[in-house]
N, C-alpha and C positions, 0 to 999 in steps of 0.2 A: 476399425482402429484408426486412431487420427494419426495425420504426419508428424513426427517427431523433430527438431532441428537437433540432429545427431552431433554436426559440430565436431570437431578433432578429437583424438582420440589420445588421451594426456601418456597412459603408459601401456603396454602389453597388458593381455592375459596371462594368468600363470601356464609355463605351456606343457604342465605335470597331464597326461593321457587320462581322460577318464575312464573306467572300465563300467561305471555304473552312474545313470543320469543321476543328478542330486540340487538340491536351491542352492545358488551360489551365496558365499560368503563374501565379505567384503577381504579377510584376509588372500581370497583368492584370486581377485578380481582385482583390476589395474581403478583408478578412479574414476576414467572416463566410462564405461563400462557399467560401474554401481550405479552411475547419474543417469546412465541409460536403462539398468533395469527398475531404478524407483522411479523413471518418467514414464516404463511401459507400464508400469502397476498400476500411476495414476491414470493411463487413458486408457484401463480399460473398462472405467467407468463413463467415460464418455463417449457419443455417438460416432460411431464408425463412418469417416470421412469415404466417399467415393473417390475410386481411382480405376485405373486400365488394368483388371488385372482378369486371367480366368485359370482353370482345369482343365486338363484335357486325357481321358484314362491311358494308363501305361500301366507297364511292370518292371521287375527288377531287369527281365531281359529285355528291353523293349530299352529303343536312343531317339532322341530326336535332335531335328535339324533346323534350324531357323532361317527363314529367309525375308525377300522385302516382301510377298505379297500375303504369302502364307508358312504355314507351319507345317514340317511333317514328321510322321511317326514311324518308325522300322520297330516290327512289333510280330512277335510271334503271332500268326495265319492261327482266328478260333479254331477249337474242335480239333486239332492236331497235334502228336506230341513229337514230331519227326524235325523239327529243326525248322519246320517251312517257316519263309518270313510272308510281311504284306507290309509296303510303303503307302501310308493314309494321310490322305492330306486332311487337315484344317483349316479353318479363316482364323485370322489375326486379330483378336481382341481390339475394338478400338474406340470403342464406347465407355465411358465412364459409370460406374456401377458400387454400390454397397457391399454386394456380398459378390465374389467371382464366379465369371459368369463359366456354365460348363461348356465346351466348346464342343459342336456336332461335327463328326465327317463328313467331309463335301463326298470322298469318292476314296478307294481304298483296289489296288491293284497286286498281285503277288508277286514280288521278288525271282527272279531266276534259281532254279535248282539249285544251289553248291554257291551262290555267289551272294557276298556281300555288299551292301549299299558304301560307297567312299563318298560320296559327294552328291549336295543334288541345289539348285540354284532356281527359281522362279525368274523369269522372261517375260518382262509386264503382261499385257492381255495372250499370250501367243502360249507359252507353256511352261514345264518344266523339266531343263532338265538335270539326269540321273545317272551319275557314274556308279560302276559294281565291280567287282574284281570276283574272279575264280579261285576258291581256296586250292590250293596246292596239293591237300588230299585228295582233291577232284580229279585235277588237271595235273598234265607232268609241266606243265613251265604256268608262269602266271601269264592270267588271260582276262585284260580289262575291254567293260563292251561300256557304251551310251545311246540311251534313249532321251528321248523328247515325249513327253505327255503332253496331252491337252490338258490347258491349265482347268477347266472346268469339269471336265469329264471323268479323264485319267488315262483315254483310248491312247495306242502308241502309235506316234505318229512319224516316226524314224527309227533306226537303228546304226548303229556302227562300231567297230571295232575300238578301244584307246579312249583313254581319260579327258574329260574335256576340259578346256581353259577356255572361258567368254570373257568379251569382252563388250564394247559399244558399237562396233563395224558390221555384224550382223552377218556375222561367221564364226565357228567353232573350232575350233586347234582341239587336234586327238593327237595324244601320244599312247603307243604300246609301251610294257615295262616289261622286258623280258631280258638275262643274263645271258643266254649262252646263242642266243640267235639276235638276229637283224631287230632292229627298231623301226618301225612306221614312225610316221611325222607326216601328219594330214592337215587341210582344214576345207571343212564343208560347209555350206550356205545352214545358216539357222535354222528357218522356215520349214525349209524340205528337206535337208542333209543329204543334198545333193552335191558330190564330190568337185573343191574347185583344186586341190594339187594333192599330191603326195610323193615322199620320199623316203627313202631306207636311208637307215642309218647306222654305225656300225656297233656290234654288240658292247649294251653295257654303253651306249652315248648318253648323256644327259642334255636336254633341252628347259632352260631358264629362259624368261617373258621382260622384255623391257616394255612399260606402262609410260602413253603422254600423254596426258588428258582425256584418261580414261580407254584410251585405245590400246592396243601391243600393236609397236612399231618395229619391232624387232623381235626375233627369237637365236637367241645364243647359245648356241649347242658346242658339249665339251665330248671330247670322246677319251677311251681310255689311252689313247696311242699322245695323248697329250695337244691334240690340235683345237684349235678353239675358231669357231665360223659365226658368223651375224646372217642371218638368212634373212629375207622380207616375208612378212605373215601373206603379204596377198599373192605369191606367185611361188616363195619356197626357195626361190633363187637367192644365190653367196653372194653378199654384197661383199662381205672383208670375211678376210682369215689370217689367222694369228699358226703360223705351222710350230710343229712340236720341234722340238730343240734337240739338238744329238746327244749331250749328255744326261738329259732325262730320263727319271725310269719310267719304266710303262705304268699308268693306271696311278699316277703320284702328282698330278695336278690337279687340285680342286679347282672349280670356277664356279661363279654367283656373279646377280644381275643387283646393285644395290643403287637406288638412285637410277644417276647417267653413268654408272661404273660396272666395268666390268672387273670383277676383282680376283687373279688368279693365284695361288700358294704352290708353289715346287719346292721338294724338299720338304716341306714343315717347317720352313724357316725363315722364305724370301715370300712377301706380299708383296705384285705387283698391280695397281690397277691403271685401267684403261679407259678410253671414251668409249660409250658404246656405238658411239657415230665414226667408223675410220679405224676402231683399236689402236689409237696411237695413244702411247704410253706417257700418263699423266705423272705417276709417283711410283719410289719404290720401296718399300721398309723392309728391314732384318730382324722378326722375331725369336726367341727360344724356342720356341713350336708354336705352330698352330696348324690347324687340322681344317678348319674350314671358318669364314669369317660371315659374320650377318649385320644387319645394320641396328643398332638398340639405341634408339633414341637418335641425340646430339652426334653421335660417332659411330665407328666402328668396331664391332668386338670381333676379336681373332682369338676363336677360342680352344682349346684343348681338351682331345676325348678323358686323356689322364688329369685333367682339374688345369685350372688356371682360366684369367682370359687377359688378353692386350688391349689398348683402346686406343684407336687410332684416329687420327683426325680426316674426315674422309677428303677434305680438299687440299690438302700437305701431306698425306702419309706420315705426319708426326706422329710419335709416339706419347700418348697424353697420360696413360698409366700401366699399372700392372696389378692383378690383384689376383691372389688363391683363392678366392671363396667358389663354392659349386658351380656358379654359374650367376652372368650380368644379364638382368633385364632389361635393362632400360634406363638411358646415360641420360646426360642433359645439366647444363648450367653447373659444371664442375664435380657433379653428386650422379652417384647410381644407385640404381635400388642392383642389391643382390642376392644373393640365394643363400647362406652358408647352412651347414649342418650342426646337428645335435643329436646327438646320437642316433637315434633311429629314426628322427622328423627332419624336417626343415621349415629354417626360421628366413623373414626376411629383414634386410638392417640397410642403410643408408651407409655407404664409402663417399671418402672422396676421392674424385677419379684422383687428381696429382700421387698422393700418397696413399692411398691404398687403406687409410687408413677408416676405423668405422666410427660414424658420428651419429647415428643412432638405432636403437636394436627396436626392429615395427613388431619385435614377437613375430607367434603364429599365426600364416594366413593362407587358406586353401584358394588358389588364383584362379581367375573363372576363366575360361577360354574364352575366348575372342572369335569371331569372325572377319574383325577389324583390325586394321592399328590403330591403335588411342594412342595420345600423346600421356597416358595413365595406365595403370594396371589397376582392374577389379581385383579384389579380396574377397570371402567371405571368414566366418570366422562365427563357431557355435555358441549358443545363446540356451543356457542348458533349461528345457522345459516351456521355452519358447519358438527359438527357430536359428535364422543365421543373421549376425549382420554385414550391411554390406559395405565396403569402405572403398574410396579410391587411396589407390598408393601411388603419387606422385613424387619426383624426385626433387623438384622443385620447393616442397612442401617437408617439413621436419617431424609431421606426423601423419597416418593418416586421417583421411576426412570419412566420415560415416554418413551414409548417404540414405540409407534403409533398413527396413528389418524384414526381412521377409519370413512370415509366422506360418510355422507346422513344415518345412521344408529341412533335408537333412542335407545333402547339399550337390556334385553331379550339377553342377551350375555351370552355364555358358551365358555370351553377350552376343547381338548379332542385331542390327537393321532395329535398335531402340529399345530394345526386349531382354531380359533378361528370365530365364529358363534353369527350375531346378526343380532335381526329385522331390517329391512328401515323401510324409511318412509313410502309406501306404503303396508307394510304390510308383504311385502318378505323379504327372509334373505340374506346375504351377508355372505361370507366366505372369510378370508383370511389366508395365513401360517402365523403363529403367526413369528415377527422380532425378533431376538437375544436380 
């Protein structure tokens, strides 16, 4: 199938649920959309242009992971109906092809008894590795381990306790996650996971990453007793600490690493943030509630588990708007994209931050997960008797932009390292390089 110049997308779909696949009609279908399915109809007489794309088999229970050098599968272990997993790696598509190419296991390893894969990260020529967590029915408290694979083989080539965070330095940060006991806070040489510190920490602490150019130069740990510390990755040691305040309750301070900010909430009402060099205190704002604050785009969203978000300007602590919809993705140049509801789905539509007000409704769009932050968000959005298509939603942009169509996929779509990854029909995934 040839490339399409998909081009903006003038109005929504209708976003009425289907319960039975059927041809679209024009009264159902927004215009950009009909132009799209009478430009597929015509190229499907013309020669199928090569692109980056392949298969690689899966099932309904089966997930996969993208990384830069390869792809891998958590996939129910043949021949067994007991729950056993096996994590299989693949190569990366990266040759241009007609028809997609079917992708072969390099090497295929079994999963731990009772534990699930969270995370797993390729290490250029050196290996991979592979966070798992112990289900709870297993274990009486949760219990996360990490290994290191030979990126070629699959042999283990370390082991240790705690979820790993990598970085460029060529060391690995493990944290334990456990509520009612002590926290570990490690970090071990890459290579060999060979121990260079570790520390306890007290139950129920939380440990967030400040990032400079690719490195963590800092690790900011919050505890429930409300104290906040800057530790050094390479030795563990307190550089700054921020002590908990006498009138505070216990376990009622959030904290986040955003930017160079450290950003704390007491009460649900006071946003404080800070340098993460020094903790001295940058700005301070007074919201209605907020519960915890993330960075979405251009600013700060301080947002609320019972609905709502704030949007704050992260180098003033000004307050730049306020809006109820579900939830803000992603600010920028005055306009966010946001989430609101409809009855039992969700739509996404364009506010503007000042007023809150909404300047245009994108319809229905099922959002691909990221391994990234994009200065956009992926959509897909079903293409009935075809496939998905794929659109970026930029807030910059008054509509979205349609970028692909990715044909026979139903969707369980994710983004990661160029790639774009989603279920078929039958159950397997499809890969292709994501199009400009």
């Amino acid at each position: 199938m040839t490339l399409i110049d998909l081009g903006e997308l003038t109005e929504p779909t209708d976003p009425e649920p289907r319960r039975r696949r059927r041809p679209p009609s024009t009264r159902r279908l927004g215009a950009g959309v009909v132009a799209l399915v009478v430009l597929l109809t015509l190229a499907r007489a013309a020669p199928p242009a090569a692109r980056v794309h392949a298969t690689l088999p899966g099932g309904l229970a089966s997930e996969l992971i993208l990384t830069e050098s390869q792809i891998f599968a958590i996939t129910p272990a043949p021949g067994v109906t007991d729950g056993t997993q096996e994590l299989v790696a693949y190569p990366r598509p990266e040759h241009a092809t007609v028809t997609p190419q079917r992708l072969a296991a390099l090497w295929r390893v079994p999963v731990p008894d009772g534990h699930t894969v969270l995370w797993a990260e390729s290490v250029d020529d050196l290996g991979v590795l592979v966070s798992t967590a112990r289900e709870r029915a297993v274990a009486p408290i949760d219990t996360t381990e990490t290994r290191l694979f030979d990126i070629h083989t699959g042999q283990q080539r370390w082991r240790a306790p705690g979820f790993a965070t990598l970085d460029a330095s060529g060391r690995v940060l493990l944290r334990t996650f456990t509520v009612e006991e002590q926290v570990t806070l490690a970090a071990v040489e890459l290579a060999s996971g060979r121990e260079l510190w570790s520390t306890w920490l007290p139950a129920g602490a939380w440990a967030d990453y400040h990032e400079r150019e690719g490195m963590i130069d800092a690790i900011v740990v919050s505890t429930t007793a409300g104290a906040v510390e800057v530790l050094d990755p390479a030795t563990g040691a307190v550089r700054h600490r921020l002590p908990a305040l006498d009138d505070e309750p216990v376990g009622y301070r959030r904290v986040s690493v955003i930017g160079d900010l450290v950003v704390v909430i007491r009460n649900s009402q006071t946003v404080t943030a800070y340098d993460v060099d020094g903790l001295v205190r940058r700005w301070q704002a007074t919201m209605p509630l907020a519960d915890y604050v993330t960075g979405c785009g251009d600013l700060l969203c301080a947002r609320s588990s019972s609905g709502g978000t704030g949007l704050l300007d992260p180098d003033t602590g000004a307050v730049r708007g306020n809006t109820e919809v579900v939830d803000v993705l992603l600010a920028g140049n005055g306009r966010a994209l946001a989430i609101t509801s409809r009855r039992s789905t969700l739509g996404v539509i364009l506010v503007d931050v000042a007023t809150g007000e909404q300047l245009t409704d994108y319809g229905l769009w099922d959002l691909v997960a990221s391994y990234e932050e994009l200065p956009q968000l992926l959509g897909v959005r079903t293409l009935p008797d075809v496939g998905l298509l794929l659109a970026r939603l930029d807030p910059a942009e008054a509509r979205p932009h349609g970028v692909d169509v990715l044909v026979g996929v139903t969707g369980d779509c994710q983004y990661g390292y160029d790639l774009i990854a989603c279920r078929r029909d039958d159950g397997s995934f499809g890969v292709w390089q994501l199009r400009g």
